[in-house]
N, C-alpha and C positions, 0 to 999 in steps of 0.2 A: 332738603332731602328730596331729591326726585327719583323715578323710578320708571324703569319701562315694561317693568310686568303686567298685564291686567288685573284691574283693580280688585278685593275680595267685594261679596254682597251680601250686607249681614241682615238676616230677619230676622227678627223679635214679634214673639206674640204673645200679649200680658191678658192671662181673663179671670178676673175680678168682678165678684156678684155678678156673673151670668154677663158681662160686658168685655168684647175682646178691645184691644189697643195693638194696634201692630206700628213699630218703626221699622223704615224700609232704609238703609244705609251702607252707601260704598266707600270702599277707601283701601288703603296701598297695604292695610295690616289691621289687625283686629285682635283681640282679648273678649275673652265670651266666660261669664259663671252664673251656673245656675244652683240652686241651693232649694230642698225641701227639710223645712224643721216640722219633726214629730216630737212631741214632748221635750227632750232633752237634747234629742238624736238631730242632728245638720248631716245631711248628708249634701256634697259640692262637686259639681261635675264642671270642668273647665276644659275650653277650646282655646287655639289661637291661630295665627295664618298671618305670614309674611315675612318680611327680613328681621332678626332677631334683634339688629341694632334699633329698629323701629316698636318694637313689642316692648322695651326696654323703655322706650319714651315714652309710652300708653302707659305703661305701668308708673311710671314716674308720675304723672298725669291726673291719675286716678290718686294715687296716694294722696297726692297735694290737695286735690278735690274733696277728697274722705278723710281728710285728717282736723282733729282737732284742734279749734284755732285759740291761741293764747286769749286770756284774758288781759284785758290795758287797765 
């Protein structure tokens, strides 16, 4: 899958006990959520950026990463 658009450039900045963490990351497509839980309450704000056929493989991506793995 190549592409000749210019790349997207994703920040992230995590701060935890008064300590930031930033990832600095480029690439052809991107998926972005961020989530605050109050009590019960999740509230989830999601971005993305790029050709949909490629968001579709992020997302693929991510499940396979985040899904629970059988037990043997």
């Amino acid at each position: 899958m190549t592409s000749n658009r210019v790349p997207h450039r994703v920040n992230v900045h995590e701060l935890r006990d008064g300590k930031t963490t930033k990832v600095d990351a480029y690439g052809s497509g991107f998926i972005t959520a961020v989530a605050t839980l109050d009590g019960d309450i999740m509230e989830v704000y999601f971005g993305e950026g790029g050709p949909r056929d490629l968001q579709q493989h992020i997302a693929a991506a991510i499940t396979d990463e985040h899904s629970p793995r059988r037990r043997r």
